[in-house]
Short mmCIF file of the C-alpha atoms (twelve columns), coordinates in Angstrom:
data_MODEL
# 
_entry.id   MODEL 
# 
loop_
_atom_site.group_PDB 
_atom_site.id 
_atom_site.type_symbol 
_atom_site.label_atom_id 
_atom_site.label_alt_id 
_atom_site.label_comp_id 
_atom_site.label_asym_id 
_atom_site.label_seq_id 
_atom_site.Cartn_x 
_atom_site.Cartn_y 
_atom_site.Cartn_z 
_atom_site.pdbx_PDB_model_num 
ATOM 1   C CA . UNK A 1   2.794   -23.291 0.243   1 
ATOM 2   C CA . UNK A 2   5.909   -23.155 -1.981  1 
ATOM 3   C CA . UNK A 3   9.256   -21.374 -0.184  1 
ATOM 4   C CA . UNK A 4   8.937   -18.834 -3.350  1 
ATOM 5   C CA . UNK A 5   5.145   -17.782 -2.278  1 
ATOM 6   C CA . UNK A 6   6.712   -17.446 1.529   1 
ATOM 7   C CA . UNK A 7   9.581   -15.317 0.358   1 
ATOM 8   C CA . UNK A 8   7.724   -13.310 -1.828  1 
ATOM 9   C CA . UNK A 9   5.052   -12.393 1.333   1 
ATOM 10  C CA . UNK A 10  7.888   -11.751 3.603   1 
ATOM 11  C CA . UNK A 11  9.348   -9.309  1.743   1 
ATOM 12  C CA . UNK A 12  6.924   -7.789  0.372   1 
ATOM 13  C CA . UNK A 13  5.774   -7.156  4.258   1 
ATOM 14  C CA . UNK A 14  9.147   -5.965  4.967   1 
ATOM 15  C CA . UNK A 15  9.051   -3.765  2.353   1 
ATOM 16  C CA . UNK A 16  5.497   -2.672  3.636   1 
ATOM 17  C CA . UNK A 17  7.303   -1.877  7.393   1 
ATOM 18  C CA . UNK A 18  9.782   -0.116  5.454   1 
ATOM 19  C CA . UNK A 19  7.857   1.993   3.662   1 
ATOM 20  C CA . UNK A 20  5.247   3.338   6.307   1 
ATOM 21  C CA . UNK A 21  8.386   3.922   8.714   1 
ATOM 22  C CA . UNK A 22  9.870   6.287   6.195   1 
ATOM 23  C CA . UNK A 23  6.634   8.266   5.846   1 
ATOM 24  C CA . UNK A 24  6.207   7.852   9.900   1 
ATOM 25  C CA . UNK A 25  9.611   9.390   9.859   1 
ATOM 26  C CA . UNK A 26  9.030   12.434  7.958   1 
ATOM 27  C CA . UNK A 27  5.814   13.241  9.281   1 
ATOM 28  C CA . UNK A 28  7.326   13.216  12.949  1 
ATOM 29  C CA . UNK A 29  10.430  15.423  11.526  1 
ATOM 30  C CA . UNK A 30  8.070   17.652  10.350  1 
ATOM 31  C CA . UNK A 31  6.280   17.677  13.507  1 
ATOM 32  C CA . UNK A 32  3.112   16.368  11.956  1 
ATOM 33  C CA . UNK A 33  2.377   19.438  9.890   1 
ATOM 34  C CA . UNK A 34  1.327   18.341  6.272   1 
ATOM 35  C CA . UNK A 35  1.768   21.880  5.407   1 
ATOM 36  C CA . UNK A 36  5.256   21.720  5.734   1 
ATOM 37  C CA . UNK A 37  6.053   18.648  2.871   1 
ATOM 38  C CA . UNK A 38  3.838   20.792  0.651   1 
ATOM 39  C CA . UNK A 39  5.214   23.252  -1.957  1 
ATOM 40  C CA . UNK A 40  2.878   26.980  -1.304  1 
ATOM 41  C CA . UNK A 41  3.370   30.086  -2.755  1 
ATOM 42  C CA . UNK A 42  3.376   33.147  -1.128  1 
ATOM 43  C CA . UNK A 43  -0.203  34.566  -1.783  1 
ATOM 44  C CA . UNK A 44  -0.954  37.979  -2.264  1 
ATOM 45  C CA . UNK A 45  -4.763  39.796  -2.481  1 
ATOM 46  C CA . UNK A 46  -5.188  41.080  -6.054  1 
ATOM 47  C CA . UNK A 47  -8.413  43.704  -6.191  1 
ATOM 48  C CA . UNK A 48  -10.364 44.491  -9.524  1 
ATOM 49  C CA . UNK A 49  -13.111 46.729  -9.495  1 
ATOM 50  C CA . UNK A 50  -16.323 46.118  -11.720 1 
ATOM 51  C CA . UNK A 51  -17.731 49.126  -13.815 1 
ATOM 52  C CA . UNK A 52  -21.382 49.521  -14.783 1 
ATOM 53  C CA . UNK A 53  -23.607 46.918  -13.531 1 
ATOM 54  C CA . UNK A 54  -24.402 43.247  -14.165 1 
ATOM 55  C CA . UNK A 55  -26.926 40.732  -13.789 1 
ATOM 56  C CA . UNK A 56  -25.511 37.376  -14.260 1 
ATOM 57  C CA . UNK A 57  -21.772 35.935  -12.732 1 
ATOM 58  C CA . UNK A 58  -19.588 33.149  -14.581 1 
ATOM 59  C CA . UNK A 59  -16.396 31.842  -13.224 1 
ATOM 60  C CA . UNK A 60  -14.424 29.143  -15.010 1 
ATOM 61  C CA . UNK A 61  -11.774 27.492  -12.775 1 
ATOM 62  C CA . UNK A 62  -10.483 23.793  -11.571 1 
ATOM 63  C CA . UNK A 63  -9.203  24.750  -7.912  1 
ATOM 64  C CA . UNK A 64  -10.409 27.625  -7.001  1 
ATOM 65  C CA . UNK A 65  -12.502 28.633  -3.743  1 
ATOM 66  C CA . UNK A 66  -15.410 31.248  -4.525  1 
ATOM 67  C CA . UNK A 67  -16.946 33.492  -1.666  1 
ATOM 68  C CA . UNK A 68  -19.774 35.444  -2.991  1 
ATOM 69  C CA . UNK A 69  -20.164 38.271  -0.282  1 
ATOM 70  C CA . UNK A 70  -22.256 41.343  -0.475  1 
ATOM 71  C CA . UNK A 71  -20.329 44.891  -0.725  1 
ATOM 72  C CA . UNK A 72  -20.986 47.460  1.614   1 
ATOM 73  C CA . UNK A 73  -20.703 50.122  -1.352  1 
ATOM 74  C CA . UNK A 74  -21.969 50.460  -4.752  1 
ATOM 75  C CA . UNK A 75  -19.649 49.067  -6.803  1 
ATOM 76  C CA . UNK A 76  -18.919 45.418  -7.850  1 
ATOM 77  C CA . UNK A 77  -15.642 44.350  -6.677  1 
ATOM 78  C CA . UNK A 78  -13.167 41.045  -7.383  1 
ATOM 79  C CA . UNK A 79  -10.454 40.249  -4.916  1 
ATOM 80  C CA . UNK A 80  -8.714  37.020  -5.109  1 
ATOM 81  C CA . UNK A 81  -5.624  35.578  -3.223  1 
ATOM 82  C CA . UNK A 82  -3.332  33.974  -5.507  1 
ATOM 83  C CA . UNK A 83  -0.098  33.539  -5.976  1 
ATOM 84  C CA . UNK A 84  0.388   35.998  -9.066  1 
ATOM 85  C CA . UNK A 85  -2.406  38.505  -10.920 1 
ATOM 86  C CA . UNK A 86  -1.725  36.739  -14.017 1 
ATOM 87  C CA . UNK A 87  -3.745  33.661  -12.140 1 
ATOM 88  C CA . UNK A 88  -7.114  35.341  -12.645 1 
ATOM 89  C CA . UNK A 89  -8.631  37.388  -15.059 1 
ATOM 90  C CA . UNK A 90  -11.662 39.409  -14.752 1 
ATOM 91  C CA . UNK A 91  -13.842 41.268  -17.514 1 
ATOM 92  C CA . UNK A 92  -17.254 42.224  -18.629 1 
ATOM 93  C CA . UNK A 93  -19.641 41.674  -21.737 1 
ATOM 94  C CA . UNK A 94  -23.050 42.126  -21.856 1 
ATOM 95  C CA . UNK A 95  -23.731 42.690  -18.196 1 
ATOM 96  C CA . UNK A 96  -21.816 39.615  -17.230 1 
ATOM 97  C CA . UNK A 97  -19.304 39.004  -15.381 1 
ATOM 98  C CA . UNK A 98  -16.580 36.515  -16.375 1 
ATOM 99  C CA . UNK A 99  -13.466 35.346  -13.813 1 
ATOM 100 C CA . UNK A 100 -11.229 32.997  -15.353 1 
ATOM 101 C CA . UNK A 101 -8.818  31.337  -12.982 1 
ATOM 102 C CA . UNK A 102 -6.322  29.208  -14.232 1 
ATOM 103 C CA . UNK A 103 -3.520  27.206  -12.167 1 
ATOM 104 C CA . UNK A 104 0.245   27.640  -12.358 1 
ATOM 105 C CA . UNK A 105 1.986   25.659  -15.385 1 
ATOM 106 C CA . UNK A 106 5.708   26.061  -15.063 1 
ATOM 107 C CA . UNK A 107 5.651   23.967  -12.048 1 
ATOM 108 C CA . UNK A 108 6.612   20.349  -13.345 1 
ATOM 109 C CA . UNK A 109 4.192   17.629  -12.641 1 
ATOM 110 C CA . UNK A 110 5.939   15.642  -9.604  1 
ATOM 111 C CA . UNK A 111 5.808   18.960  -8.274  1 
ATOM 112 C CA . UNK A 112 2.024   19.907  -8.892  1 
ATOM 113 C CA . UNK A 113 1.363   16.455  -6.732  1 
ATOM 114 C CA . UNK A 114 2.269   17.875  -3.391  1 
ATOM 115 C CA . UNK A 115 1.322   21.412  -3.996  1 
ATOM 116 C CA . UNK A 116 -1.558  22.769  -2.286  1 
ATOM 117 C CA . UNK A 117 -3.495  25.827  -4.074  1 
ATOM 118 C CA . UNK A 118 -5.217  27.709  -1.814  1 
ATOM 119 C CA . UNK A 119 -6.411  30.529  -3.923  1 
ATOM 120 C CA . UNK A 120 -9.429  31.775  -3.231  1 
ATOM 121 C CA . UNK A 121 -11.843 34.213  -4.917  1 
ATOM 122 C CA . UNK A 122 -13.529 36.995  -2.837  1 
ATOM 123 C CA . UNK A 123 -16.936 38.514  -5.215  1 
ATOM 124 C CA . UNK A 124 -18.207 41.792  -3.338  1 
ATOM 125 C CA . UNK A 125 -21.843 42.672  -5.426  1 
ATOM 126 C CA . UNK A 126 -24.263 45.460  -4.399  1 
ATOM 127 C CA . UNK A 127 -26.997 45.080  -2.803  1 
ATOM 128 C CA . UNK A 128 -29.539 45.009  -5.426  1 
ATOM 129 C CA . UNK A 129 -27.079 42.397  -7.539  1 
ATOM 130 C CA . UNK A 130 -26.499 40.462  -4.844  1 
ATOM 131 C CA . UNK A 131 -30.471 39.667  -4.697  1 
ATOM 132 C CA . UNK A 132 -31.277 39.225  -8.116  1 
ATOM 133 C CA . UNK A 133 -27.995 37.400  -9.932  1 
ATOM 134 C CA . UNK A 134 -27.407 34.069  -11.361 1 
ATOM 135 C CA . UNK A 135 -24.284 32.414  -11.173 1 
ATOM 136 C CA . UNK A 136 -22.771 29.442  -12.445 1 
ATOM 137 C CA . UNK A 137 -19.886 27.948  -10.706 1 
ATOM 138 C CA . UNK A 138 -18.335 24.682  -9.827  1 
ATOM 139 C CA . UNK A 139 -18.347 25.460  -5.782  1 
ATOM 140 C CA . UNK A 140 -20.156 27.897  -3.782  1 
ATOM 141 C CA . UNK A 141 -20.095 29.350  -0.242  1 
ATOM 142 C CA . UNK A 142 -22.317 31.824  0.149   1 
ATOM 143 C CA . UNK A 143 -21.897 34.180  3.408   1 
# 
């Protein structure tokens, strides 16, 4: 093997070491809590109610968790936890309900790689629409 090839291994090995010691090092500063080298926003719960009644559900979003739970009243309601109200939108037409949920865009993109959203979408439906709806979504977790 040429003494270029063996140089070129060793340091690129040493620069292996040297890397996965700095990220050893800043995981045991942060006491192994991923949470804490992430960028989070302070969530707060946002509640819309739902007038009239509907018969199908569509939610259009990238990242966010849906929980379709039933209410224990009447009325169709939308809570999500999010970091501002402008994050989700909720409306009706024609007996549908749309939620659009869009991320955060002021953040710059090296910072959008460590952030975690955790927003999650809470939809309370009657009884009766709870039985009989179709909904479209990219995740589910039905309770």
């Amino acid at each position: 093997m040429k003494t270029s090839t063996k140089v070129a291994l060793i340091l690129s090995v040493l620069m292996l070491l040297a890397g996965g010691s700095l990220i050893y090092m800043s995981l045991y500063r942060a006491g192994f809590d991923w949470d804490k080298l992430t960028i989070n926003e302070a969530f707060e719960t946002y509640d819309y109610t739902v007038p009239g009644k509907i018969h199908d559900v569509r939610i259009e979003s990238k990242h966010v968790d849906v929980h379709v739970l039933r209410s224990t009243t009447s009325v169709c309601n939308v809570r999500s936890k999010s970091a501002s109200r402008d994050c989700c939108s909720v409306e009706t037409d024609d007996d549908m309900l749309i939620v659009k949920c869009s991320e955060d865009s002021s953040y710059p993109w090296y910072k959008r790689i460590w952030r975690q959203d955790n927003t999650e979408l809470y939809v309370f439906l009657p009884e009766q629409e709870y039985e009989t709806l179709t909904i479209t979504a990219g995740s589910l977790s039905w309770i």
